[in-house]
ChimeraX commands (.cxc) that place a marker at each C-alpha (Angstrom):
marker #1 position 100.82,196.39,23.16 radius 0.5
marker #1 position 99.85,199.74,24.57 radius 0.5
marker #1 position 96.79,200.14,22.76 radius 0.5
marker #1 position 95.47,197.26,24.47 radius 0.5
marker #1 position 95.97,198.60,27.81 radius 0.5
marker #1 position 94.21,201.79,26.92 radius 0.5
marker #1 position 98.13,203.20,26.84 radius 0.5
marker #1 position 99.06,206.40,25.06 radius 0.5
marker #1 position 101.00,205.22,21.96 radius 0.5
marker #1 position 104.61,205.48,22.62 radius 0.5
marker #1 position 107.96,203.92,24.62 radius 0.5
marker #1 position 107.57,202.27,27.62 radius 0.5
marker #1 position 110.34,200.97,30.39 radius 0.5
marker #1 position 108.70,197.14,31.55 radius 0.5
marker #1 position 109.97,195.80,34.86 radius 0.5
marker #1 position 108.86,192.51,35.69 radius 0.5
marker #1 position 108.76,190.41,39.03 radius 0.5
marker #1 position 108.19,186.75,38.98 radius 0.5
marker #1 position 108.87,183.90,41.49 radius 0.5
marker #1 position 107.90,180.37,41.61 radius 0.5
marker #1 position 106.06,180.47,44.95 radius 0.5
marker #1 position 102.33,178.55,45.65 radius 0.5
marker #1 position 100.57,181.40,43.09 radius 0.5
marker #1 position 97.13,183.23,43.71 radius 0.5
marker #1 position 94.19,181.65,44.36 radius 0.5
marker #1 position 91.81,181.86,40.92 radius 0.5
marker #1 position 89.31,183.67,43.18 radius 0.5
marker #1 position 91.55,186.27,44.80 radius 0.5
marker #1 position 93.42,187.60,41.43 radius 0.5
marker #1 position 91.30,190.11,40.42 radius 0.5
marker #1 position 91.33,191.52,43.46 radius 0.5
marker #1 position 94.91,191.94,44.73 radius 0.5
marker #1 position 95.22,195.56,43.53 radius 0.5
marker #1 position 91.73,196.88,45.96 radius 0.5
marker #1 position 92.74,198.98,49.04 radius 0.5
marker #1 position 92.98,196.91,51.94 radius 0.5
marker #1 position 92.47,193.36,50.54 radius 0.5
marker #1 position 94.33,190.65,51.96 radius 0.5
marker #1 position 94.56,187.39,53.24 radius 0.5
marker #1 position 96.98,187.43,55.75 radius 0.5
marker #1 position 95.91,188.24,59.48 radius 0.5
marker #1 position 95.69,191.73,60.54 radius 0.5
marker #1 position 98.94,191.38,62.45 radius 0.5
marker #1 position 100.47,190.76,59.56 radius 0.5
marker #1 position 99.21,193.33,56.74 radius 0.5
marker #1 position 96.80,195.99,55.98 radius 0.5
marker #1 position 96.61,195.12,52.11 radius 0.5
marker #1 position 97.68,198.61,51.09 radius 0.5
marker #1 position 100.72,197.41,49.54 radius 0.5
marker #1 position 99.71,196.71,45.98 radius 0.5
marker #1 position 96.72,199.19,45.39 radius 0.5
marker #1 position 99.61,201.98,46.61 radius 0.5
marker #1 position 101.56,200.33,43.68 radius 0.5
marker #1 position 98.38,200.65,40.93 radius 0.5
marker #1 position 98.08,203.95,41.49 radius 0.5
marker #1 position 101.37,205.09,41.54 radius 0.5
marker #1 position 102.22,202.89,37.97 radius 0.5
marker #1 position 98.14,204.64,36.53 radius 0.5
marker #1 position 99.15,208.32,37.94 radius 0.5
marker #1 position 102.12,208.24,36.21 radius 0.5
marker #1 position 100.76,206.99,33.11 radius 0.5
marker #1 position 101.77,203.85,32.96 radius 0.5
marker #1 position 99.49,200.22,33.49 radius 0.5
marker #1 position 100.58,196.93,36.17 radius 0.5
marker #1 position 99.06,193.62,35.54 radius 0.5
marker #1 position 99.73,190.26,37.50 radius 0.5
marker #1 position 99.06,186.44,36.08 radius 0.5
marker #1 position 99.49,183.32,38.79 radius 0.5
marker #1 position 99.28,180.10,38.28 radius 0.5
marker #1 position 98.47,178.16,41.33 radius 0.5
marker #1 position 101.64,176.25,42.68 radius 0.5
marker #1 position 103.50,177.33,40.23 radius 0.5
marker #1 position 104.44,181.45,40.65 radius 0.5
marker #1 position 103.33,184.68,40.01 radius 0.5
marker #1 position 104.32,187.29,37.79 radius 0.5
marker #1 position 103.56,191.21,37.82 radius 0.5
marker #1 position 104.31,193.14,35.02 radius 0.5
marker #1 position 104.73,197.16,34.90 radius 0.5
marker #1 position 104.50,199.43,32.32 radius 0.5
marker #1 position 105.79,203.36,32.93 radius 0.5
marker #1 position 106.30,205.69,30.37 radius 0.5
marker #1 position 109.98,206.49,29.43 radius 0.5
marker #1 position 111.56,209.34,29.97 radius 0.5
marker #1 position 113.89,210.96,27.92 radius 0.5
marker #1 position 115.10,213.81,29.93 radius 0.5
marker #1 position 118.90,213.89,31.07 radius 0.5
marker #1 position 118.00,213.42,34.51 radius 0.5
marker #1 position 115.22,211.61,36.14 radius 0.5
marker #1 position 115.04,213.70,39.13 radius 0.5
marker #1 position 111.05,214.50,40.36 radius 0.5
marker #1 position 110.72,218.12,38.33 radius 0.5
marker #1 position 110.09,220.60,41.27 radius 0.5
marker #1 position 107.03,222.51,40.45 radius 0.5
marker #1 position 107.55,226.64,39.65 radius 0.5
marker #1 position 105.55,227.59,42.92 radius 0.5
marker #1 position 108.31,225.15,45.07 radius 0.5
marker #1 position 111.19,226.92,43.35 radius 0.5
marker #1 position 109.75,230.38,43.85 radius 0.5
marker #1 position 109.77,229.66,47.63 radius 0.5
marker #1 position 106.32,230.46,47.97 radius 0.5
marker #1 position 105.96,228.44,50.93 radius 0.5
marker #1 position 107.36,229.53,54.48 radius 0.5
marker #1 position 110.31,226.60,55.87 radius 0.5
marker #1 position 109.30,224.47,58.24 radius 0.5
marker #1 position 109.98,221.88,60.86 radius 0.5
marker #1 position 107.87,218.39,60.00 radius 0.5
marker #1 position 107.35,215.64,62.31 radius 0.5
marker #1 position 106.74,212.56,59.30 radius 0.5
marker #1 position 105.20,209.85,60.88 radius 0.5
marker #1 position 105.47,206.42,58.44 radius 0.5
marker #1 position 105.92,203.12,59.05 radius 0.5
marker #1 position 107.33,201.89,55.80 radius 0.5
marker #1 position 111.02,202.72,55.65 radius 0.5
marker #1 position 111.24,203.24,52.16 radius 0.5
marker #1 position 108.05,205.17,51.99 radius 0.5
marker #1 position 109.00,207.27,54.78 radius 0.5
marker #1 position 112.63,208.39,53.48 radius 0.5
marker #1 position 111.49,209.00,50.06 radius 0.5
marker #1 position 108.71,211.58,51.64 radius 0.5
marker #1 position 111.53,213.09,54.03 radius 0.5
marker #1 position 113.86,213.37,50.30 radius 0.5
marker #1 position 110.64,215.07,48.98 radius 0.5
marker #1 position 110.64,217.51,52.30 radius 0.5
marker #1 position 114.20,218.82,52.09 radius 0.5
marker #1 position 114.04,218.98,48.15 radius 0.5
marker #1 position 111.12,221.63,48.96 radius 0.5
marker #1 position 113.61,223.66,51.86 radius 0.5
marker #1 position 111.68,222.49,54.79 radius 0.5
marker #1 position 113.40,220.25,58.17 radius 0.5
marker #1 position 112.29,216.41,58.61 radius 0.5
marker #1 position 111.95,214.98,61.84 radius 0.5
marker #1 position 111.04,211.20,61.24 radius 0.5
marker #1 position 108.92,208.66,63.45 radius 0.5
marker #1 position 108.15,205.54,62.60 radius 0.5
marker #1 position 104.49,204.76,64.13 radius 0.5
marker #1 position 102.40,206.96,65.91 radius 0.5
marker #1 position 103.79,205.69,69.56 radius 0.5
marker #1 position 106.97,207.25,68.95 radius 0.5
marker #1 position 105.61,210.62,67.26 radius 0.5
marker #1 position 103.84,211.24,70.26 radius 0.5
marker #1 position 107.10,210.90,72.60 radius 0.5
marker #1 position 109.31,213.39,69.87 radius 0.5
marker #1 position 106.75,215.56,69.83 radius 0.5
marker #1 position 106.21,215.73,73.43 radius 0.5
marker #1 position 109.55,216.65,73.83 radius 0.5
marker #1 position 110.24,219.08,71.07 radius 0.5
marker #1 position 109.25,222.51,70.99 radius 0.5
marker #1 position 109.84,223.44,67.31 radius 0.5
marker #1 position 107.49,221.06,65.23 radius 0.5
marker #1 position 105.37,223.34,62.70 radius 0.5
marker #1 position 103.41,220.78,61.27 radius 0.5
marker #1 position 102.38,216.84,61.54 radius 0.5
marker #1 position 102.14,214.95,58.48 radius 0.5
marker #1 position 101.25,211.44,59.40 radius 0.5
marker #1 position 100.09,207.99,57.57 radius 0.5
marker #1 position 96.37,207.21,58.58 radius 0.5
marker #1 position 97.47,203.54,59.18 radius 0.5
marker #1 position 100.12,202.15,61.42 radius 0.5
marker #1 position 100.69,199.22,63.24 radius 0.5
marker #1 position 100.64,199.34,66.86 radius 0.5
marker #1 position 97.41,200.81,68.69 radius 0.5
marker #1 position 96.97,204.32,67.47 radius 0.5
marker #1 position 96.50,205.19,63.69 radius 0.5
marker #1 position 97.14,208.71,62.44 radius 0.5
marker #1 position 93.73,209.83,63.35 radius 0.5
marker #1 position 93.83,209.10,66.98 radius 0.5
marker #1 position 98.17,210.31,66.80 radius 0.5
marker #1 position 96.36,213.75,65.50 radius 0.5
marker #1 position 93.54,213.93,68.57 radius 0.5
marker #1 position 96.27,213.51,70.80 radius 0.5
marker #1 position 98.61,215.98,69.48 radius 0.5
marker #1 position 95.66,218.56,69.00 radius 0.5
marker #1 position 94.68,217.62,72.83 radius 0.5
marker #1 position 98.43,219.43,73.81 radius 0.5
marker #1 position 98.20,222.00,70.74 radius 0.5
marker #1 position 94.67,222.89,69.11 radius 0.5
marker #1 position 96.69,225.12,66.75 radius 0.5
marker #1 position 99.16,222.58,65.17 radius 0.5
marker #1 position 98.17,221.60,61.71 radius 0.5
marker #1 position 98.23,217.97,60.60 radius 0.5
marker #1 position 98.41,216.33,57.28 radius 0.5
marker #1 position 96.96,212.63,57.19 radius 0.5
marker #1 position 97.65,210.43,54.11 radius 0.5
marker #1 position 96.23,207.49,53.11 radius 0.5
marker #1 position 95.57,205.35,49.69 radius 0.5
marker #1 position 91.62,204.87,50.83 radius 0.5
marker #1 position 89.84,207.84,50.09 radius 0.5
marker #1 position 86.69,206.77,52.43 radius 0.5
marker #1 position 89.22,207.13,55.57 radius 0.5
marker #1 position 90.06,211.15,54.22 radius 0.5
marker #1 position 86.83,211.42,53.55 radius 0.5
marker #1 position 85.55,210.86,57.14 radius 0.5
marker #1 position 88.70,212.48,58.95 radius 0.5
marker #1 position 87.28,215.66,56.31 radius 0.5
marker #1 position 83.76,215.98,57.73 radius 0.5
marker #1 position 84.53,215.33,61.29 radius 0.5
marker #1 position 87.49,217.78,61.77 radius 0.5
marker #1 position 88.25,221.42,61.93 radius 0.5
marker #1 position 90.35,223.50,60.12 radius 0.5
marker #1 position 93.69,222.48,60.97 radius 0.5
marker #1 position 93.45,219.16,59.86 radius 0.5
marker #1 position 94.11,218.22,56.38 radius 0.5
marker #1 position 94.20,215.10,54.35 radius 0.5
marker #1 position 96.10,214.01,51.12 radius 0.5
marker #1 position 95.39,210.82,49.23 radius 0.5
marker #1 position 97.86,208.50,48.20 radius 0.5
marker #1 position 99.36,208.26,45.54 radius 0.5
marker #1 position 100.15,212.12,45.29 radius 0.5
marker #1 position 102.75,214.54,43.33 radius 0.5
marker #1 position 104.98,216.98,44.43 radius 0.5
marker #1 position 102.92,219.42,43.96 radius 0.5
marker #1 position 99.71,217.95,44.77 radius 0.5
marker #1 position 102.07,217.65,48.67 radius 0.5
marker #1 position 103.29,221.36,48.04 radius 0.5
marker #1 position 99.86,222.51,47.76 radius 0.5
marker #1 position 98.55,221.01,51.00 radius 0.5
marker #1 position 101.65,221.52,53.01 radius 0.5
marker #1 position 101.04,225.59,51.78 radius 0.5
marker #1 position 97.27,225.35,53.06 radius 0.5
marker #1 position 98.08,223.87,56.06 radius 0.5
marker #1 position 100.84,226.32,57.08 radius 0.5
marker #1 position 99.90,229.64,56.16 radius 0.5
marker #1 position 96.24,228.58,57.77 radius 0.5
marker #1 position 98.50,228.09,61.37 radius 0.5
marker #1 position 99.39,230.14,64.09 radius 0.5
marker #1 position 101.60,227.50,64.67 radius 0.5
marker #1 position 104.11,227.80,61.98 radius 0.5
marker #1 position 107.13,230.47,62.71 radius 0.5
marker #1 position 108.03,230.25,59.04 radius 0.5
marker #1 position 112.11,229.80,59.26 radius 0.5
marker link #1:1,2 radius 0.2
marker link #1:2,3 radius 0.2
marker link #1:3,4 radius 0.2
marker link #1:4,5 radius 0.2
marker link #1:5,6 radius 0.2
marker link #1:6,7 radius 0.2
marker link #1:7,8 radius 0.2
marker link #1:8,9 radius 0.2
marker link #1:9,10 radius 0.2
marker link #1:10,11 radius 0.2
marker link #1:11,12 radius 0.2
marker link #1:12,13 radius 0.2
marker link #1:13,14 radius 0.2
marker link #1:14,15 radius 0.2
marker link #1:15,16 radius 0.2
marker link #1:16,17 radius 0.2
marker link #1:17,18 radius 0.2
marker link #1:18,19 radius 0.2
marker link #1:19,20 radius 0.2
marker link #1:20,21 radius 0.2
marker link #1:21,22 radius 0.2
marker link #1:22,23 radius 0.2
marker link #1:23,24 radius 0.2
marker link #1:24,25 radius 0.2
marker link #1:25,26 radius 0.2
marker link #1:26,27 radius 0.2
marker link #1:27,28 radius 0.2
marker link #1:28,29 radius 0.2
marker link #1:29,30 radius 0.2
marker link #1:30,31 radius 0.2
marker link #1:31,32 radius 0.2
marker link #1:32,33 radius 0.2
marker link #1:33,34 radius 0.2
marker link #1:34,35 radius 0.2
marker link #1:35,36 radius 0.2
marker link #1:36,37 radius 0.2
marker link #1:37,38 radius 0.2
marker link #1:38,39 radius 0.2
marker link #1:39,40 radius 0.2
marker link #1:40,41 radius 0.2
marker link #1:41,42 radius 0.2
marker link #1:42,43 radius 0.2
marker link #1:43,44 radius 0.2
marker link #1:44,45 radius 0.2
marker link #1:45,46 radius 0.2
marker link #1:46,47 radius 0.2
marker link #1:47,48 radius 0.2
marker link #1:48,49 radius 0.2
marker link #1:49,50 radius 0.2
marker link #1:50,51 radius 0.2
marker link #1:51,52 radius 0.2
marker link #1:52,53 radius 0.2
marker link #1:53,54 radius 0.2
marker link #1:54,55 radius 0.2
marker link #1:55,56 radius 0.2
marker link #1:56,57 radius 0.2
marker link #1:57,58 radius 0.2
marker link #1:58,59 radius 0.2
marker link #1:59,60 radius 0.2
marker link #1:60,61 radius 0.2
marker link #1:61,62 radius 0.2
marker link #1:62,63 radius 0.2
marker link #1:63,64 radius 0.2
marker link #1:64,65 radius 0.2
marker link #1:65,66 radius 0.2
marker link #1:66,67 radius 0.2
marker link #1:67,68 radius 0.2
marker link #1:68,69 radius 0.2
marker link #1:69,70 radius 0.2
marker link #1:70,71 radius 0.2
marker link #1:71,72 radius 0.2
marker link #1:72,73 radius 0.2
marker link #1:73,74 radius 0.2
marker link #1:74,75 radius 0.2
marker link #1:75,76 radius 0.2
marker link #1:76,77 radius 0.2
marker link #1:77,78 radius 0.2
marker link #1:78,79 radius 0.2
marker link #1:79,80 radius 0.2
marker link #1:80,81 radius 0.2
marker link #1:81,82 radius 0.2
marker link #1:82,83 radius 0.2
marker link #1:83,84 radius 0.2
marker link #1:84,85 radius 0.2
marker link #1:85,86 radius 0.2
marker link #1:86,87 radius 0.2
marker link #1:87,88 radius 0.2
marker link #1:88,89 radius 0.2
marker link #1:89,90 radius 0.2
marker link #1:90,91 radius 0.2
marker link #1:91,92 radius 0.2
marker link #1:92,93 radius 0.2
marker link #1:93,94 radius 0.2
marker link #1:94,95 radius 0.2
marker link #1:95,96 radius 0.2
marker link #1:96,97 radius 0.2
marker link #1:97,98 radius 0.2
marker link #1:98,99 radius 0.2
marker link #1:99,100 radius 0.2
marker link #1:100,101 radius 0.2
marker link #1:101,102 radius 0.2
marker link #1:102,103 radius 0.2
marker link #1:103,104 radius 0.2
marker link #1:104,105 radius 0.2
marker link #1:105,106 radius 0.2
marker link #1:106,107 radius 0.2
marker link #1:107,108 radius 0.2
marker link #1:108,109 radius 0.2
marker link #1:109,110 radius 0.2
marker link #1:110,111 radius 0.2
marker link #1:111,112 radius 0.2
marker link #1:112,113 radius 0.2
marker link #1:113,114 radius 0.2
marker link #1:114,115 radius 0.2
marker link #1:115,116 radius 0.2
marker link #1:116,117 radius 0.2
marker link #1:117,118 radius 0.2
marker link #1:118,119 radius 0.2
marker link #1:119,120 radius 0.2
marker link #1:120,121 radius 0.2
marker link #1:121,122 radius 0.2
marker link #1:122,123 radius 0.2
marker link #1:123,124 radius 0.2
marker link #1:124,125 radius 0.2
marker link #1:125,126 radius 0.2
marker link #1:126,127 radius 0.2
marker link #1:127,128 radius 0.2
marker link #1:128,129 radius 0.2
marker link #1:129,130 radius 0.2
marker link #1:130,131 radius 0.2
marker link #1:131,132 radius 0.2
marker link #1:132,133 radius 0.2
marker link #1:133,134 radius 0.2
marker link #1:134,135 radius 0.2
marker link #1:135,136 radius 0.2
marker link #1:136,137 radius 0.2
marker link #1:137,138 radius 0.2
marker link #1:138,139 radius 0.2
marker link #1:139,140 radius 0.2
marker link #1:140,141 radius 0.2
marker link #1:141,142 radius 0.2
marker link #1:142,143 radius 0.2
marker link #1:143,144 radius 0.2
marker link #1:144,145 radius 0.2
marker link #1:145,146 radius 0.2
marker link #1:146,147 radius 0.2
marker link #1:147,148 radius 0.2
marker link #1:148,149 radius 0.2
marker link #1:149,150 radius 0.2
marker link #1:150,151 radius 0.2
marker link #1:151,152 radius 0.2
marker link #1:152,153 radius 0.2
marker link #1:153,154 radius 0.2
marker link #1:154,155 radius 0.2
marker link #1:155,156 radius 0.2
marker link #1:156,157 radius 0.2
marker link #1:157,158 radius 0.2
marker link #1:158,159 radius 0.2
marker link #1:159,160 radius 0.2
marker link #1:160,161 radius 0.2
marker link #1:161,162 radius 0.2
marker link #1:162,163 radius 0.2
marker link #1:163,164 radius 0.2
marker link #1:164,165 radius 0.2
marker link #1:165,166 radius 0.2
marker link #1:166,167 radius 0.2
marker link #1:167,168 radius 0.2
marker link #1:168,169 radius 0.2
marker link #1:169,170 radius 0.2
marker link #1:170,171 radius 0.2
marker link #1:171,172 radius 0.2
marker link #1:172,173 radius 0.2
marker link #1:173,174 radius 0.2
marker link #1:174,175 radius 0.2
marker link #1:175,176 radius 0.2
marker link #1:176,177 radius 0.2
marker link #1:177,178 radius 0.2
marker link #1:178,179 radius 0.2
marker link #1:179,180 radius 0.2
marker link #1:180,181 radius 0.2
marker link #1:181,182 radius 0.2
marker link #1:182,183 radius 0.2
marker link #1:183,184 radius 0.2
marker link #1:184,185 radius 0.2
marker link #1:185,186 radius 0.2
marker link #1:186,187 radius 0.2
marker link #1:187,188 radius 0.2
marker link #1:188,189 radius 0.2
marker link #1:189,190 radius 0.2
marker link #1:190,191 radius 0.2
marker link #1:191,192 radius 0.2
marker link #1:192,193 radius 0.2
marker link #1:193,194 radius 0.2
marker link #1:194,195 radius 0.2
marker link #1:195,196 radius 0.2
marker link #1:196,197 radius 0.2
marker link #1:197,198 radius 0.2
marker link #1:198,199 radius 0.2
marker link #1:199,200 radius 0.2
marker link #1:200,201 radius 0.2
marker link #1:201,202 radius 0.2
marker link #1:202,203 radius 0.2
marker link #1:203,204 radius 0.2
marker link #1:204,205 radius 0.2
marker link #1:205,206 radius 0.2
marker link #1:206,207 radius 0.2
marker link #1:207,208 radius 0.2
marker link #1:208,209 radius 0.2
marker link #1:209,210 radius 0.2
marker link #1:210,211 radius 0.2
marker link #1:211,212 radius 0.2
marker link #1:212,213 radius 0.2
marker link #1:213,214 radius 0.2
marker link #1:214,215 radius 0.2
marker link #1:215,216 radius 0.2
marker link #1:216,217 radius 0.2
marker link #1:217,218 radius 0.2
marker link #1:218,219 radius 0.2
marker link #1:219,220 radius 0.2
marker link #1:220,221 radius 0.2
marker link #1:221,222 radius 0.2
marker link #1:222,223 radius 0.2
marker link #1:223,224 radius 0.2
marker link #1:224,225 radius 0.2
marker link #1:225,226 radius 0.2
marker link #1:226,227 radius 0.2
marker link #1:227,228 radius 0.2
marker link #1:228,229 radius 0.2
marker link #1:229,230 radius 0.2
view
C-alpha cells in the first residue's frame, strides 16, 4: 500500500529481487541502505552500492525496502512510479535542448561499468564528446597524453590508490585552469572537497538529474579558460 510508505496515491511498477543465500544479520538490516556500510573488507567494497540505489528509487519518487531471514534469503522490494508516456527516454531539460551550454570534450572517470556508460549516454544526449577511464590511474595516463580534454568529471571513490580528489590535485598540478566535477553519494566528502578548493573545482552529489548534471557541467565550463567550446 502506498499510503503506508508515505507514497503519493497512484500506480506503481514493483521489481523484486530475492535469493535464498545465508540472509542479513538481525543487527545489520536496518542499516544496509547508509553510505558506506559494509561488511566485507575494504578490498572488496566501499558500501556505496545500496544507499546509491535508495536514493535513486526516493528521488524518483518511488520507496525500496529489504526483509532477510537469516539462512534462509533476502528479498528487496522497489517501488517507482509508472510512467505513462510513449517513451521512457530521460526528458532532456529546455535549457539542454536550447544548447545553452558550449560542446565539450569530457574525460569520465568511473569505475562501475554500468554507471560509467549510462553517464557517457547522458553526455552525448546533451551534444558534448566522452572520453572514458575507468579509475583514476588510467585518467591520469589519457589525460597526459591528450591535448583536447575541456573538463574532468570524476567519481570521488575508486579502487586502486588515488580517489577523485587526489586524480583532481594531480591534474590541476599540470593544468590549474581545467575544471573538474567530483561526484559522490556522501555529501560529507563534497562537502570537504567544497571548502578546501578553488574555483574550478566542483562537486555533484549522487543521485543527480539531468539537469541537476547540466547545471554543473554549465558552471564549470563557462567559469574555464580551459574550455574551447566546439
Amino acid at each position: 500500500d502506498a499510503a503506508l510508505l508515505n507514497l503519493p496515491a497512484g500506480n506503481y511498477v514493483q521489481i523484486r529481487v530475492s535469493d535464498t543465500g545465508t540472509g542479513i544479520d538481525p543487527e545489520h538490516l536496518n542499516s544496509v541502505f547508509e553510505p558506506f556500510f559494509t561488511t566485507k573488507q575494504k578490498s572488496q567494497g566501499h558500501g556505496l552500492g545500496l544507499s546509491m540505489v535508495y536514493g535513486f528509487a526516493r528521488q524518483s519518487g518511488g520507496y525500496v525496502g529489504v526483509t532477510s531471514v537469516p539462512d534462509e534469503g533476502t528479498c528487496f522490494t522497489m517501488l517507482l512510479p509508472r510512467d505513462w508516456s510513449e517513451t521512457n527516454n530521460e526528458r532532456i531539460p529546455d535549457n539542454i535542448q536550447e544548447n545553452t551550454i558550449p560542446a565539450a570534450v569530457v574525460l569520465l572517470v568511473e569505475d562501475d561499468d554500468g554507471v560509467r556508460k549510462l553517464t557517457a549516454r547522458r553526455f552525448l544526449r546533451m551534444g558534448h564528446q566522452v572520453v572514458e577511464a575507468i579509475n583514476a590511474a588510467d585518467a591520469l595516463t589519457i589525460y597526459r597524453s591528450r591535448k583536447d580534454i575541456d573538463l574532468v568529471f570524476t567519481d570521488m571513490v575508486m579502487p586502486g590508490k588515488m580517489s577523485g580528489w587526489d586524480l583532481a590535485h594531480q591534474i590541476q598540478e599540470r593544468d590549474p585552469n581545467i575544471p573538474i566535477i567530483i561526484s559522490s553519494g556522501y555529501s560529507e566528502q563534497l562537502q570537504w572537497v567544497n571548502s578546501s578548493d578553488g574555483d574550478s573545482m566542483f562537486m555533484l552529489p549522487k543521485p543527480y538529474t539531468l539537469d541537476e548534471l547540466n547545471s554543473v557541467l554549465g558552471k564549470a565550463l563557462l567559469s574555464s579558460s580551459k574550455a574551447q567550446f566546439r
